[in-house]
BAGU-289120 format. One record per residue: residue number from 1; residue in three letters; x, y, z of N, C-alpha, C in turn. Coordinates in steps of 0.2 Angstrom, whole numbers, plus 5000, padded with zeros to 4 digits. Layout:
N
<r><torke>NUM</torke><drense>ala</drense><n_px>X</n_px><n_py>Y</n_py><n_pz>Z</n_pz><ca_px>X</ca_px><ca_py>Y</ca_py><ca_pz>Z</ca_pz><c_px>X</c_px><c_py>Y</c_py><c_pz>Z</c_pz></r>
...
This chain:
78
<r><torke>1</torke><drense>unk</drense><n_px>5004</n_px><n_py>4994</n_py><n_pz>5000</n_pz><ca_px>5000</ca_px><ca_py>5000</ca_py><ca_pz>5000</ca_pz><c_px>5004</c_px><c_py>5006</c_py><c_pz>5000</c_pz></r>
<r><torke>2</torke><drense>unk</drense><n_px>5011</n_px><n_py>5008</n_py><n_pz>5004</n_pz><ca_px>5015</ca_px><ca_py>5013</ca_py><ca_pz>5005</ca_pz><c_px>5017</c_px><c_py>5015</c_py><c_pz>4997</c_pz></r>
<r><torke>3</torke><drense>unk</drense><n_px>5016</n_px><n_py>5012</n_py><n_pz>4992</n_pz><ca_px>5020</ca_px><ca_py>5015</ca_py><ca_pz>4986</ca_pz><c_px>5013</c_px><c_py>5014</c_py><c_pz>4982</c_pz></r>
<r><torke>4</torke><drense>unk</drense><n_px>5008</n_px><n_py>5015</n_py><n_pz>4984</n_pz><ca_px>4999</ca_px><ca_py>5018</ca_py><ca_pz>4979</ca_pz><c_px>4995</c_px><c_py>5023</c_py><c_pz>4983</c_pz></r>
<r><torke>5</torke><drense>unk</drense><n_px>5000</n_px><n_py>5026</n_py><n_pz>4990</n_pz><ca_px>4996</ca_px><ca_py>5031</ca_py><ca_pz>4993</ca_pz><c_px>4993</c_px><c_py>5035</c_py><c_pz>4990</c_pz></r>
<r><torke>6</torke><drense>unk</drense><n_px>4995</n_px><n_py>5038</n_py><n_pz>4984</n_pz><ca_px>4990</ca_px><ca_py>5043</ca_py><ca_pz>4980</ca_pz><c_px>4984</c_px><c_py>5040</c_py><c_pz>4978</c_pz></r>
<r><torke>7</torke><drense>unk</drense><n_px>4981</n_px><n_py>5035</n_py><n_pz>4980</n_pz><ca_px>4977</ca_px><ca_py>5031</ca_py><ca_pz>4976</ca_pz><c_px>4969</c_px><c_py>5030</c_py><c_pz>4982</c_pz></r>
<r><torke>8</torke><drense>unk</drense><n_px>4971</n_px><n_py>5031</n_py><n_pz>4989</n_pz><ca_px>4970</ca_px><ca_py>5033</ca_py><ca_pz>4992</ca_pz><c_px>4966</c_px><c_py>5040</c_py><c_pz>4996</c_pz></r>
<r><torke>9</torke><drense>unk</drense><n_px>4963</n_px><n_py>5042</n_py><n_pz>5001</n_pz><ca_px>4960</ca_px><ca_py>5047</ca_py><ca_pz>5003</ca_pz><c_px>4960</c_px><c_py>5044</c_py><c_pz>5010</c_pz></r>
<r><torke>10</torke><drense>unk</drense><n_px>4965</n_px><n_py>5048</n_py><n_pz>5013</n_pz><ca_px>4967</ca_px><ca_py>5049</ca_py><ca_pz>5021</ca_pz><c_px>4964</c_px><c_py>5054</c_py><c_pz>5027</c_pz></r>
<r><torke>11</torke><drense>unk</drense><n_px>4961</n_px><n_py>5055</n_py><n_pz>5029</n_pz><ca_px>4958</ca_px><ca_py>5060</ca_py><ca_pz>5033</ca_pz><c_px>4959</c_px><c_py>5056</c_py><c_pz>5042</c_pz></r>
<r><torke>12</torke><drense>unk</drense><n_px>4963</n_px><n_py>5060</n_py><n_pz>5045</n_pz><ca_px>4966</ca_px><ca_py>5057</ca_py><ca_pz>5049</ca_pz><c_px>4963</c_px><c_py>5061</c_py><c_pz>5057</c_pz></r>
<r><torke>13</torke><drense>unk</drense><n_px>4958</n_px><n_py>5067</n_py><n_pz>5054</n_pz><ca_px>4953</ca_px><ca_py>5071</ca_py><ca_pz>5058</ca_pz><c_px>4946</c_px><c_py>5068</c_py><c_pz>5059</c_pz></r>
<r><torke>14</torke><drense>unk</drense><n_px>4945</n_px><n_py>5064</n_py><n_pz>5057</n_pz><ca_px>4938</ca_px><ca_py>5061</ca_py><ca_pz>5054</ca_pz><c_px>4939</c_px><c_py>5052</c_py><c_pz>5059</c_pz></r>
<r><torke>15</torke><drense>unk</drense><n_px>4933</n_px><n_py>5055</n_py><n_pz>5062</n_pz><ca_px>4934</ca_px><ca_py>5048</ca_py><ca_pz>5069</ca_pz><c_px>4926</c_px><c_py>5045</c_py><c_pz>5071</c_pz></r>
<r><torke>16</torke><drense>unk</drense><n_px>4922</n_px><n_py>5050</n_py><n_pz>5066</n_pz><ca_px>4915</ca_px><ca_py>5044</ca_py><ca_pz>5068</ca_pz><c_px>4913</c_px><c_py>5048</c_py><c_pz>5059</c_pz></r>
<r><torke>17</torke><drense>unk</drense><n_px>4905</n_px><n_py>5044</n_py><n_pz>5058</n_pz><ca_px>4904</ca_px><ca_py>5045</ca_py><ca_pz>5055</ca_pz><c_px>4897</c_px><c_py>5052</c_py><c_pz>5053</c_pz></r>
<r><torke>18</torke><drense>unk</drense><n_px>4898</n_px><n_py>5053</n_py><n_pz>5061</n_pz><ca_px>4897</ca_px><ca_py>5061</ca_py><ca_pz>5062</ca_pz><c_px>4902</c_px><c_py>5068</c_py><c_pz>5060</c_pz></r>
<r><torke>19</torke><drense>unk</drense><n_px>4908</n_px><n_py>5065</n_py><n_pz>5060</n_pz><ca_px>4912</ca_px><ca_py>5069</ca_py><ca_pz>5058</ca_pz><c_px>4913</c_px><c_py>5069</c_py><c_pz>5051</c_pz></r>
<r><torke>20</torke><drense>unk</drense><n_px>4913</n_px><n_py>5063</n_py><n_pz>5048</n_pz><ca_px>4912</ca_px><ca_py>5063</ca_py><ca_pz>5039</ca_pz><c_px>4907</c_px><c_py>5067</c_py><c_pz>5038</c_pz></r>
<r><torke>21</torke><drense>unk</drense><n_px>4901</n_px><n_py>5065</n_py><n_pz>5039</n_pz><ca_px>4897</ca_px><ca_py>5068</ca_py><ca_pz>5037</ca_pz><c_px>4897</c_px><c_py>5077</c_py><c_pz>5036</c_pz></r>
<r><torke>22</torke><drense>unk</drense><n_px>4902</n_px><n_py>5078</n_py><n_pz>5042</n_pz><ca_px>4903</ca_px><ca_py>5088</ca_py><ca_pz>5042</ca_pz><c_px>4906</c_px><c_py>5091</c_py><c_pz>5036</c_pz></r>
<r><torke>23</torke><drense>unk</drense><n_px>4911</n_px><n_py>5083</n_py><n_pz>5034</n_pz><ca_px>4917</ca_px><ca_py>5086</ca_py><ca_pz>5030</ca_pz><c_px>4915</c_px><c_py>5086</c_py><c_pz>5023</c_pz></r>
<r><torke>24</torke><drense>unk</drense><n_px>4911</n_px><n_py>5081</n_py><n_pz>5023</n_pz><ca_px>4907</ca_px><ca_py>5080</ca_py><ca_pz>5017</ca_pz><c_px>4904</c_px><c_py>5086</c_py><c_pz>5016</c_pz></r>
<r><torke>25</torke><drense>unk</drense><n_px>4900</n_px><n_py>5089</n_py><n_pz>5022</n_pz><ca_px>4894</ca_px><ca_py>5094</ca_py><ca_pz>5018</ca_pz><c_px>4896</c_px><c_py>5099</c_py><c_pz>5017</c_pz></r>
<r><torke>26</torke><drense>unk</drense><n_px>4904</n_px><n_py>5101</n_py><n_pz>5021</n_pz><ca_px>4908</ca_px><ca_py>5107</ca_py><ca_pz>5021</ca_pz><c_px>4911</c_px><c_py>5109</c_py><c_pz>5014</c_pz></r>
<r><torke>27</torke><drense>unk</drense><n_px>4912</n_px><n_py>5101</n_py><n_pz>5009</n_pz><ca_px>4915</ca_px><ca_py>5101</ca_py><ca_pz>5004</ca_pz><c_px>4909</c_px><c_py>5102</c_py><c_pz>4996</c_pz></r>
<r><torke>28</torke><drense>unk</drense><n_px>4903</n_px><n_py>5098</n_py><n_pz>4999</n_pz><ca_px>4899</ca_px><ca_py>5099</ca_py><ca_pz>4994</ca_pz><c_px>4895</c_px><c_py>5106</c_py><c_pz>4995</c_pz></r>
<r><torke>29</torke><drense>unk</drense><n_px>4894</n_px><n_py>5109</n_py><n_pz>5000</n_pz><ca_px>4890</ca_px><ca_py>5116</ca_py><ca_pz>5000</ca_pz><c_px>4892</c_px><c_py>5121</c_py><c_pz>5003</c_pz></r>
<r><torke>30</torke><drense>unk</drense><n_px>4900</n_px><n_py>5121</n_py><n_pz>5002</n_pz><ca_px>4905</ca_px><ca_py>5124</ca_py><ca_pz>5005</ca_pz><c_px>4903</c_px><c_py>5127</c_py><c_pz>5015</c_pz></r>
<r><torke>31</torke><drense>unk</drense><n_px>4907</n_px><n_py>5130</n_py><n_pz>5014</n_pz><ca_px>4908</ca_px><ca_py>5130</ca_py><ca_pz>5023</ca_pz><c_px>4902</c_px><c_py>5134</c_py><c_pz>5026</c_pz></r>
<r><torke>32</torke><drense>unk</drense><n_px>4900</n_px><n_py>5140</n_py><n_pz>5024</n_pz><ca_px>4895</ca_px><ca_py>5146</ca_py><ca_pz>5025</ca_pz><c_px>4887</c_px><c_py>5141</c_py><c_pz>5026</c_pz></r>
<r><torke>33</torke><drense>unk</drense><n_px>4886</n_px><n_py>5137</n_py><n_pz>5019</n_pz><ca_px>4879</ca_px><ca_py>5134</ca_py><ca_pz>5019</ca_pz><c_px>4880</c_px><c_py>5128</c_py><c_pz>5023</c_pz></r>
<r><torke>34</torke><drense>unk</drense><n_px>4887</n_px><n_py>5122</n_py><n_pz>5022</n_pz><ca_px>4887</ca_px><ca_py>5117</ca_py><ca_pz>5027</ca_pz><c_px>4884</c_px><c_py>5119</c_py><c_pz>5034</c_pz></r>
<r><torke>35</torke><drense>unk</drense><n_px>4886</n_px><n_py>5124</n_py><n_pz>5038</n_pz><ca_px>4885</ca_px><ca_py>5127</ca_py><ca_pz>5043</ca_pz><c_px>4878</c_px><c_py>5127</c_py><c_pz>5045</c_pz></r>
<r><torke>36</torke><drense>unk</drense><n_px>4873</n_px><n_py>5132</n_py><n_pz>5041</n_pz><ca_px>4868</ca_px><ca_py>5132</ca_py><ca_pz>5041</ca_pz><c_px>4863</c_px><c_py>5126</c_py><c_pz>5041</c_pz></r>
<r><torke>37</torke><drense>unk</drense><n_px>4865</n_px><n_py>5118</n_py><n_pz>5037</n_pz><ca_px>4863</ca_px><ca_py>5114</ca_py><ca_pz>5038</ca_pz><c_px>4863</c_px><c_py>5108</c_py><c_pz>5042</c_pz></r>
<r><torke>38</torke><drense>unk</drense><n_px>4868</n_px><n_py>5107</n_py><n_pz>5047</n_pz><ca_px>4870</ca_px><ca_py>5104</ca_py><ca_pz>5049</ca_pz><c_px>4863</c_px><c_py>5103</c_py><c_pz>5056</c_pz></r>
<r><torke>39</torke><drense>unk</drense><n_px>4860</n_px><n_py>5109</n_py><n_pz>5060</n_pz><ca_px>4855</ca_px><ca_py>5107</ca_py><ca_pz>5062</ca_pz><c_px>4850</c_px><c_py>5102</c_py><c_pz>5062</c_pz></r>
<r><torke>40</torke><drense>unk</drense><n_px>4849</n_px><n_py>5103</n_py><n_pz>5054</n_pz><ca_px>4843</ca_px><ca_py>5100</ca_py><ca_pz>5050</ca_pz><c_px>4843</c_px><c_py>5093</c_py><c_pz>5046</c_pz></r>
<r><torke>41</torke><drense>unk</drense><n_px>4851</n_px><n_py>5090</n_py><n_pz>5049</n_pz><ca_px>4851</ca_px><ca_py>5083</ca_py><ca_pz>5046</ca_pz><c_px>4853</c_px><c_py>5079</c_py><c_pz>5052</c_pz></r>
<r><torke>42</torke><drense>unk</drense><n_px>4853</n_px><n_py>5073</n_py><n_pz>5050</n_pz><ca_px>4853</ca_px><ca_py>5067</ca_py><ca_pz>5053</ca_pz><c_px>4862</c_px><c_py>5065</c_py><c_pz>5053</c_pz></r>
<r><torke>43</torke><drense>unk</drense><n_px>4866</n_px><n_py>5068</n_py><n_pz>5055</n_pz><ca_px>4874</ca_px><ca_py>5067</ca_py><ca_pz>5054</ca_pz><c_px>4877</c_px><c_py>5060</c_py><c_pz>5053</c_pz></r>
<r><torke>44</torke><drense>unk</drense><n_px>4874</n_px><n_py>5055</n_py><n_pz>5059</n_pz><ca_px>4878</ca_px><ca_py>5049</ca_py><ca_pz>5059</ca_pz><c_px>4875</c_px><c_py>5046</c_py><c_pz>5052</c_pz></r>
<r><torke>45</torke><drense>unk</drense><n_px>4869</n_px><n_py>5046</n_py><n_pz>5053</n_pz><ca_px>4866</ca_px><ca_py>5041</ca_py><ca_pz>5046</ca_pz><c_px>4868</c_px><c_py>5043</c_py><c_pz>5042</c_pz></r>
<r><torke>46</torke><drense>unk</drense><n_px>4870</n_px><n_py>5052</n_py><n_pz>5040</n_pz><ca_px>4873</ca_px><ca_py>5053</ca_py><ca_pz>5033</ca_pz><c_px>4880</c_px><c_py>5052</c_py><c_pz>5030</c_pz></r>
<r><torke>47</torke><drense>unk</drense><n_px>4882</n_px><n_py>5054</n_py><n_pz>5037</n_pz><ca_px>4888</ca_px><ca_py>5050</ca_py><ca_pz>5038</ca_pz><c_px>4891</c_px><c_py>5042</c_py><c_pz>5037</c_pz></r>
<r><torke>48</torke><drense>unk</drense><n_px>4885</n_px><n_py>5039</n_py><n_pz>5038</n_pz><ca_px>4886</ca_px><ca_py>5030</ca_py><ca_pz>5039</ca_pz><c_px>4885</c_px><c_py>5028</c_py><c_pz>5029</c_pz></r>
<r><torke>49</torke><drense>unk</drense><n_px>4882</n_px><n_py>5032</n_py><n_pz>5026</n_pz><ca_px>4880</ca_px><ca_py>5033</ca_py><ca_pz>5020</ca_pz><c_px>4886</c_px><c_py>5036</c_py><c_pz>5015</c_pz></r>
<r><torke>50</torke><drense>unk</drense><n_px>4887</n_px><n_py>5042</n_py><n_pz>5015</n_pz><ca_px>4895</ca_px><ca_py>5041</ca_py><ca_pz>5014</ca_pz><c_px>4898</c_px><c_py>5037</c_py><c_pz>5015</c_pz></r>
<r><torke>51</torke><drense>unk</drense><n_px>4900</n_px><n_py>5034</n_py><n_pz>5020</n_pz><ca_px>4904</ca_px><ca_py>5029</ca_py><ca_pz>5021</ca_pz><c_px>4904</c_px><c_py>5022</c_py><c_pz>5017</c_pz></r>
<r><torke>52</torke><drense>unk</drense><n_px>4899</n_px><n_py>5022</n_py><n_pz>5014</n_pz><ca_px>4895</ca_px><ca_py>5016</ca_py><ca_pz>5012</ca_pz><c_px>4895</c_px><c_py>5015</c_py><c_pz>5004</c_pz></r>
<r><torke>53</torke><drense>unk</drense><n_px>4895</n_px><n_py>5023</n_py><n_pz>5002</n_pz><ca_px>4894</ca_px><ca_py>5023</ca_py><ca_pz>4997</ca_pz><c_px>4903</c_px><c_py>5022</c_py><c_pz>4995</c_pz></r>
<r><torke>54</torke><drense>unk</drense><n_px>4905</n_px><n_py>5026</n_py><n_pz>4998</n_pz><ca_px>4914</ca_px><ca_py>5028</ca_py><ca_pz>4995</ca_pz><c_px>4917</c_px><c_py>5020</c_py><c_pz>4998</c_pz></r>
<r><torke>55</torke><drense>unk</drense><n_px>4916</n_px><n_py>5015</n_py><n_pz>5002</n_pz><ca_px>4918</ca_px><ca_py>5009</ca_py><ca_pz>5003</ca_pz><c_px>4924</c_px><c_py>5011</c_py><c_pz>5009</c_pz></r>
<r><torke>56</torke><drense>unk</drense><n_px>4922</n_px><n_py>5017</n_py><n_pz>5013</n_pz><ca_px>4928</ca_px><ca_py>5017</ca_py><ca_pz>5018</ca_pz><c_px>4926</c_px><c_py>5016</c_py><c_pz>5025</c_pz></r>
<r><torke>57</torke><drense>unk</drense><n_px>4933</n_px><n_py>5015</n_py><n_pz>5026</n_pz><ca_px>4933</ca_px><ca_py>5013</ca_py><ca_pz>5034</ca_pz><c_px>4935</c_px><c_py>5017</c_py><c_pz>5040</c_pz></r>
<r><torke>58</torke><drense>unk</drense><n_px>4932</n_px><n_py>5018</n_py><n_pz>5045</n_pz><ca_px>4936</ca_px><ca_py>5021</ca_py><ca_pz>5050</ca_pz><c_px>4938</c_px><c_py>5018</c_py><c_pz>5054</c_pz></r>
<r><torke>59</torke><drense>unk</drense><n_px>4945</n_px><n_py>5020</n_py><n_pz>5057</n_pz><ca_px>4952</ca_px><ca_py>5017</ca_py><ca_pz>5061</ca_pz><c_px>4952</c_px><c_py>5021</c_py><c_pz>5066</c_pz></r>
<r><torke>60</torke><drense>unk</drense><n_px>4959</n_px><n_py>5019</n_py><n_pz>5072</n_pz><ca_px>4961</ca_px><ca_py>5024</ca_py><ca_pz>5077</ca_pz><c_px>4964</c_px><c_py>5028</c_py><c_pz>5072</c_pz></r>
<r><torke>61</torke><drense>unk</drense><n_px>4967</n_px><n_py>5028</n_py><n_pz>5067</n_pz><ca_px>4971</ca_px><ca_py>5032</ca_py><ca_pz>5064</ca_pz><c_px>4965</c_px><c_py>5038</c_py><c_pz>5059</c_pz></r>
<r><torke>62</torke><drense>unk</drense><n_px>4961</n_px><n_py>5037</n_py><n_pz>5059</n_pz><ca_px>4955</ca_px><ca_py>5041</ca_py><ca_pz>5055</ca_pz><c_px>4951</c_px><c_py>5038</c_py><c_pz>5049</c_pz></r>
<r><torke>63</torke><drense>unk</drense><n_px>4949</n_px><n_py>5041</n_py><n_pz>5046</n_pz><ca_px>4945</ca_px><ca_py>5037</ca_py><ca_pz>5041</ca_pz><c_px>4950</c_px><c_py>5035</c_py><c_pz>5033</c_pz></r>
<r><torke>64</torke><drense>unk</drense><n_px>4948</n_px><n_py>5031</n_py><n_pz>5030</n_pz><ca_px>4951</ca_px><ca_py>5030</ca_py><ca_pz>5023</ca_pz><c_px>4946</c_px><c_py>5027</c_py><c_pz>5018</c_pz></r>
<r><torke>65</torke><drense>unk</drense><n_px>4949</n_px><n_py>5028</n_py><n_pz>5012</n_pz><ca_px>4944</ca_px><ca_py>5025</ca_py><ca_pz>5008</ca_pz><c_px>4948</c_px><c_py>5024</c_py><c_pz>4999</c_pz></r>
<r><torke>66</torke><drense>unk</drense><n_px>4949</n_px><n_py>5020</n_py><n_pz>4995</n_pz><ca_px>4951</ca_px><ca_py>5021</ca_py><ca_pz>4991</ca_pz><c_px>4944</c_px><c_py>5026</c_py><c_pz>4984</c_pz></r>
<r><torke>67</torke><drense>unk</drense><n_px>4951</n_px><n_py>5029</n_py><n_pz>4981</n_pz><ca_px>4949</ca_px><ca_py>5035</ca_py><ca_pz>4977</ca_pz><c_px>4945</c_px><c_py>5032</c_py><c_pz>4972</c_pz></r>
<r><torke>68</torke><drense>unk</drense><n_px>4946</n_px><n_py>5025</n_py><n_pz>4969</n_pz><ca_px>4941</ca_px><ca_py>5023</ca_py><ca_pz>4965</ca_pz><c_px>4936</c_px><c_py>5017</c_py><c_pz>4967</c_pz></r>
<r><torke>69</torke><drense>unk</drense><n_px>4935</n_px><n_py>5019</n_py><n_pz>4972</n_pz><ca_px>4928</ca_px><ca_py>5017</ca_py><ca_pz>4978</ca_pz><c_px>4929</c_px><c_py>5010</c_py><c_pz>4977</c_pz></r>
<r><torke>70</torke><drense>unk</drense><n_px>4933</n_px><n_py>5008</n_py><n_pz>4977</n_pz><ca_px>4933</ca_px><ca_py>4998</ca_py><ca_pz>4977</ca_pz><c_px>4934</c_px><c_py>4998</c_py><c_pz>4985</c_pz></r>
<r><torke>71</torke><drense>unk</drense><n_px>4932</n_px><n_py>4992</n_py><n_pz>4989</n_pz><ca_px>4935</ca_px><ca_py>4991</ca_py><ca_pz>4996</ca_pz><c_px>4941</c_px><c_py>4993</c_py><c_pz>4997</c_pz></r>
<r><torke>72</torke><drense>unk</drense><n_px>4942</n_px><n_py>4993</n_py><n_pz>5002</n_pz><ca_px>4951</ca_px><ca_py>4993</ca_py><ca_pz>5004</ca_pz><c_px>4955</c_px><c_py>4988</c_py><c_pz>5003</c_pz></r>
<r><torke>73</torke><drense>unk</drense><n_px>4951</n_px><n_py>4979</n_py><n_pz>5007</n_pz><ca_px>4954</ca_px><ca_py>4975</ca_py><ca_pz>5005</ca_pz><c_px>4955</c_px><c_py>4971</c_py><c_pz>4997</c_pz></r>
<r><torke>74</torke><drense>unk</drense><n_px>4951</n_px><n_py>4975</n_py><n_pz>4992</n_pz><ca_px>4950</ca_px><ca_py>4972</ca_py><ca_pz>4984</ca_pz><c_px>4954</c_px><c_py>4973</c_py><c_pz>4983</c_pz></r>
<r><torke>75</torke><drense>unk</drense><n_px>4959</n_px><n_py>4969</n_py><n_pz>4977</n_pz><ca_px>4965</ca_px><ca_py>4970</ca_py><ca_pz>4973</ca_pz><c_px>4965</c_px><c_py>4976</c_py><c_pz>4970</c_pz></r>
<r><torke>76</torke><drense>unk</drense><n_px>4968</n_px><n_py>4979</n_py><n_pz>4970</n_pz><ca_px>4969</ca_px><ca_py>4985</ca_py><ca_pz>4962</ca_pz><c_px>4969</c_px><c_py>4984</c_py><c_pz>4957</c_pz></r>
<r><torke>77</torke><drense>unk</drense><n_px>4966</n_px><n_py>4985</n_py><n_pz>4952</n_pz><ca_px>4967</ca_px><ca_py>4985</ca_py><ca_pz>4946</ca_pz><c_px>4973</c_px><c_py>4987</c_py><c_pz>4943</c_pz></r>
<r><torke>78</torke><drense>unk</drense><n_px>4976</n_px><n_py>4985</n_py><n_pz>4937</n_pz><ca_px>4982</ca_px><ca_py>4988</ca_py><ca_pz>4936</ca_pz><c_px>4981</c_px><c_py>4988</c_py><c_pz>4931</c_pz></r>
């Protein structure tokens, strides 16, 4: 794995999938609107949903996920 790191997506801030879920909505509706929504949703589910969709996992080390959404333990393509 050390030498397809870029292949990869590391977030080492991200430890439930209440906190996916922020970073996600921070990235799709920028920071101003993320903020303003975060009241009005459901964070872990949406967060468990990301997670589910992108095939990643959370660790003590943070969350990861490969960039071309396959599992983490499925072979790569090459």
């Amino acid at each position: 794995m050390t030498g397809h790191l870029d292949e990869y997506s590391f977030e080492p801030e991200i430890h439930s999938p209440r906190e996916l879920a922020r970073d996600e909505l921070s990235v799709i509706a920028g920071e101003k609107e993320g903020k303003l929504l975060l009241p009005h949703l459901d964070l872990d589910a949406y967060g468990r949903d990301v997670m589910r969709r992108d095939n990643g996992v959370l660790g003590d080390y943070g969350y990861l996920a490969r960039l071309d959404g396959q599992p983490i333990q499925a072979p790569r393509q090459e």
